[in-house]
C-alpha positions as CSV (number, residue, x, y, z in Angstrom):
1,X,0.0,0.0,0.0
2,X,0.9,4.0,-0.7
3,X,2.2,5.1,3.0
4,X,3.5,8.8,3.4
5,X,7.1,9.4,2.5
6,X,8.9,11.0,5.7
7,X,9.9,14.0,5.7
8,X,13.5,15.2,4.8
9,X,15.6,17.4,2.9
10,X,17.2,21.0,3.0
11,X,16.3,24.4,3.8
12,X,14.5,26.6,1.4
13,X,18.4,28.6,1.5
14,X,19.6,26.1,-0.2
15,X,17.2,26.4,-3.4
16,X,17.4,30.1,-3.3
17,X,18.3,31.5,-6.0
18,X,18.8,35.3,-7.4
19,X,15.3,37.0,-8.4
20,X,15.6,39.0,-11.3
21,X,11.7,39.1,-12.2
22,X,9.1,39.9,-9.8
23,X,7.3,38.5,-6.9
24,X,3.9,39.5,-8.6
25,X,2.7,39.8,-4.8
26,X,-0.1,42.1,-6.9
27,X,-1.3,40.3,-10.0
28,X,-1.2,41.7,-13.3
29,X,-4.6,42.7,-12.8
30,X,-4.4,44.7,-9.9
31,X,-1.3,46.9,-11.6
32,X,-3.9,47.9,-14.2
33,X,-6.5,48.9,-12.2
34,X,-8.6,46.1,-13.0
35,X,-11.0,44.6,-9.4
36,X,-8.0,42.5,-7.5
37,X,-10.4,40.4,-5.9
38,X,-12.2,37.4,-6.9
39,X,-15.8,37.5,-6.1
40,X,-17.2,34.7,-8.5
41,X,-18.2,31.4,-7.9
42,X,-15.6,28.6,-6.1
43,X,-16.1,24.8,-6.8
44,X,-18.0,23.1,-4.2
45,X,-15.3,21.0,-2.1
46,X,-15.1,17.3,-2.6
47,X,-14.4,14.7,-0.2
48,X,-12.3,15.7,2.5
49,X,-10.8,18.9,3.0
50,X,-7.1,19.3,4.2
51,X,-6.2,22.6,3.6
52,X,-8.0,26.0,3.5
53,X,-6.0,28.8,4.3
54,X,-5.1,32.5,3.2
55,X,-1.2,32.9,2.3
56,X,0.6,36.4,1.3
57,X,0.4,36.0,-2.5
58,X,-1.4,36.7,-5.4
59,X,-3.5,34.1,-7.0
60,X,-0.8,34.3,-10.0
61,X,2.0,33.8,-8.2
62,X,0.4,31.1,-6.0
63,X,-0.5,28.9,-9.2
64,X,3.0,29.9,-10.6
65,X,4.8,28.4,-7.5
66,X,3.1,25.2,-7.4
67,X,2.3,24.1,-10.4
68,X,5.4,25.0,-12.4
69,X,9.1,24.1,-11.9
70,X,9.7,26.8,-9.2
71,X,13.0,26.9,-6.5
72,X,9.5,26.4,-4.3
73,X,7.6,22.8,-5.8
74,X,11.2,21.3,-6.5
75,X,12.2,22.2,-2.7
76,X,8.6,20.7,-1.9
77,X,9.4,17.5,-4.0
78,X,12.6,17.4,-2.5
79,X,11.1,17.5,1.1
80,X,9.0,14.7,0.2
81,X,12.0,12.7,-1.0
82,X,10.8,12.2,-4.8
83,X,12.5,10.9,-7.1
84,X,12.8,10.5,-11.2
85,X,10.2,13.9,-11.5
86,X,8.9,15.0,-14.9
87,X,7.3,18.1,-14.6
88,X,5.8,17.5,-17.8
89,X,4.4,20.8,-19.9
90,X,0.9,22.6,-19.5
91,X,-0.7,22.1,-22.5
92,X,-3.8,23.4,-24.4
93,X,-7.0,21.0,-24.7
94,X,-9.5,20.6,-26.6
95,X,-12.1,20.6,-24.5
96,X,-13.6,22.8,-22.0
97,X,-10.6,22.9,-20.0
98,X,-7.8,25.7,-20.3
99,X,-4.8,23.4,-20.3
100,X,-3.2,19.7,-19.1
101,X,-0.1,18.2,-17.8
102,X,1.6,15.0,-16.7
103,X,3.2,15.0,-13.8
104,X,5.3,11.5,-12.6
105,X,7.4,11.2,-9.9
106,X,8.7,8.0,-7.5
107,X,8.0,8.1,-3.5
108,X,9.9,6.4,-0.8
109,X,7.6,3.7,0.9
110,X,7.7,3.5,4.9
111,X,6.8,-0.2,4.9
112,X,8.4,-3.1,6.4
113,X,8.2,-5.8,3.8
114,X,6.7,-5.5,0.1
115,X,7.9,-2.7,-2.8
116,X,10.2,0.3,-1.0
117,X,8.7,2.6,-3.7
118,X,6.2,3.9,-5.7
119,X,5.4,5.0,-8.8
120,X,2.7,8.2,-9.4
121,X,1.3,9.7,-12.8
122,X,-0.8,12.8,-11.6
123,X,-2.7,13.9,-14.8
124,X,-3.8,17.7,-13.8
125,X,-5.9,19.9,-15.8
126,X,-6.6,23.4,-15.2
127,X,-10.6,23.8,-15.6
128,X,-12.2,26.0,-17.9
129,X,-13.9,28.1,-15.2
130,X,-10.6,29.3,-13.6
131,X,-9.8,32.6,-14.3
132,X,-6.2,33.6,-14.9
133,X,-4.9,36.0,-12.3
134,X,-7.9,35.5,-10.2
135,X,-9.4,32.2,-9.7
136,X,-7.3,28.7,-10.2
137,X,-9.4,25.4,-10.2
138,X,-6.9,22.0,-10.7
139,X,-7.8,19.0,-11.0
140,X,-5.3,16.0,-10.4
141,X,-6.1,12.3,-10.9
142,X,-2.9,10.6,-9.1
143,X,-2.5,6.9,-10.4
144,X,0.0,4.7,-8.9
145,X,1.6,2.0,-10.2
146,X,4.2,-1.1,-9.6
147,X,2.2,-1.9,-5.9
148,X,-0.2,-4.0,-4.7
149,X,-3.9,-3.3,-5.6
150,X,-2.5,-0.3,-7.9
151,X,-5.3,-1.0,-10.5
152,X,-8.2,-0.8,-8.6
153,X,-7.9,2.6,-7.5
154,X,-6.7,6.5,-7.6
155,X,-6.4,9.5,-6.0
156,X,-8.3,12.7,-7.0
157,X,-7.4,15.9,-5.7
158,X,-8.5,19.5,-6.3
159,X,-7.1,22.7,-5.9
160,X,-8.7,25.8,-5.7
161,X,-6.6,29.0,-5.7
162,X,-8.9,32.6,-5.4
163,X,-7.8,36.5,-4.8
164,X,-8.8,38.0,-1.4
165,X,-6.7,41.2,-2.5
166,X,-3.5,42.6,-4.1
167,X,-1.3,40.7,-2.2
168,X,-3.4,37.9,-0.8
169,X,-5.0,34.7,-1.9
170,X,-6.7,31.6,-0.2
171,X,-5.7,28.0,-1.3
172,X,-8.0,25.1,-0.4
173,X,-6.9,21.5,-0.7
174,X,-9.7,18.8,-1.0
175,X,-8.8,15.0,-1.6
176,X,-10.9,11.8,-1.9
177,X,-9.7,8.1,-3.1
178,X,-12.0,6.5,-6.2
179,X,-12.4,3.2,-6.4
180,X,-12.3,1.0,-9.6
181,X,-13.7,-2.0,-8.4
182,X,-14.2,-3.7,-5.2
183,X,-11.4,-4.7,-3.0
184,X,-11.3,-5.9,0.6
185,X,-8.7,-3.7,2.0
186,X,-10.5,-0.9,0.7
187,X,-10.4,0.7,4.4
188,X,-6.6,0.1,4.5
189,X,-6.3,2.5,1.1
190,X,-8.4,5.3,2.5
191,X,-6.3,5.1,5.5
192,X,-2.8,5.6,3.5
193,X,-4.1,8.0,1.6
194,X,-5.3,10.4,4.2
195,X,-2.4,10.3,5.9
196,X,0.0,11.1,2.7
197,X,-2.5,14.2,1.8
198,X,-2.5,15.4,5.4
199,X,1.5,14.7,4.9
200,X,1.4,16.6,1.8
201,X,-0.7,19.6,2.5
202,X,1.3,20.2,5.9
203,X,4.8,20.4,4.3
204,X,3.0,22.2,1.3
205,X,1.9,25.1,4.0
206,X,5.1,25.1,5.3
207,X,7.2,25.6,2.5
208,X,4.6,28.4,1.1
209,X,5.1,29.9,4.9
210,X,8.8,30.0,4.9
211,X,9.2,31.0,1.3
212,X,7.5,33.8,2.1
213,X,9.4,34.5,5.6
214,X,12.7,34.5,3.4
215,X,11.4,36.7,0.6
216,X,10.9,39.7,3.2
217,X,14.0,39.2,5.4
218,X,16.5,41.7,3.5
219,X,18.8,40.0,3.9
220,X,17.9,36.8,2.7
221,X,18.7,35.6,-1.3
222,X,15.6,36.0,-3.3
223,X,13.6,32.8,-4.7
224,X,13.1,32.7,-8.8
225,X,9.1,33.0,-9.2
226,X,9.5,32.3,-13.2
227,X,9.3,28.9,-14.0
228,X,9.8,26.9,-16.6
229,X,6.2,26.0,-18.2
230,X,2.8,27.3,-17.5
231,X,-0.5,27.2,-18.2
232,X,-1.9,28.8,-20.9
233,X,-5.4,30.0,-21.9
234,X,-6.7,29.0,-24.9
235,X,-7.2,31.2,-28.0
């Protein structure tokens, strides 16, 4: 079965890198003039929530760091001692949503006897009623492989990134395991997967925390927001 990988790794110092673009604290929006809140509609929650708090960034910038290759997500990787990542590129769809990517990675597994590791393809897609700068709705389908049971099951989880104001934004984290068909450690699963989201969403509050506690200490290096892919609205 999945369990949580332990925790581990270095201090955000030791990703930080020179900043020679901005910490888009304010979205693009906002420097226009344009309303820097969000006041539409947010996706109902599914399953069980694990996160819901209100962090000092812009929506933007939020998205940016965690759902592109940032000094931030590979330092969150890193903490949970992942392995073999491709980041895969955000990609236009053809369908109702604004963009897709493939995201695959291997986890350590705390276990005393069967596989040490596993193998997880999150396919995420950015829905079409997120809107850029404001609103963020993500959608990732986590399917593991090369364990026990691996077919019969997988993970969804849904972000949800809005704009309280220039410089703040609220990210909720809501999780729930599907089933495939019918197993009898089904209870077992649920379990393990809790514990890894609760896991995951602690060390992901964390990192956001800290990254931001180093961006405003003077004399601290500055974290690169750009990243490497992102998504991209649909003409």
């Amino acid at each position: 079965l999945p369990a949580a990988a332990a925790a581990g790794g270095h201090k955000l110092d030791d990703v930080a890198e020179d900043d020679d673009d901005d910490d888009d604290t304010e979205t693009n929006a906002g420097r226009r003039g344009l309303e820097p809140t969000y006041d539409g509609p947010v996706v109902d929650p599914m399953g069980q929530e694990f996160l819901c708090e209100e962090f000092s960034f812009s929506a933007e910038t939020l998205y940016t760091l965690i759902f592109t290759k940032t000094a931030l997500s590979q330092h969150h990787m890193e903490q949970r001692k992942a392995t073999n990542l491709n980041w895969g590129d955000w990609q236009p769809t053809e369908d109702d949503s604004l963009s897709a990517r493939q995201f695959s990675y291997t986890l350590p597994l705390n276990s005393s006897f069967g596989p040490k590791s596993v193998d997880i393809v999150e396919s995420q897609v950015l829905l079409g009623d997120s809107k850029p700068e404001l609103y963020y709705n993500v959608l990732s389908e986590a399917n593991n492989r090369n364990i026990p049971f691996a077919d019969a099951f997988y993970i969804l989880v849904q972000y949800c990134i809005w704009q309280t104001s220039f410089k703040t934004s609220v990210l909720r984290v809501c999780s729930e395991v599907k089933f495939r068909k019918s197993v009898f450690i089904k209870g077992a699963i649920e379990k393990s997967a809790v514990k890894g989201t609760q896991i995951q969403c602690k060390l992901l509050r964390d990192d956001l925390n800290e990254y931001r506690q180093k961006r405003k200490s003077p004399s601290s290096k500055q974290f690169k927001v750009r990243s490497t892919g992102g998504a991209r609205r649909r003409s």
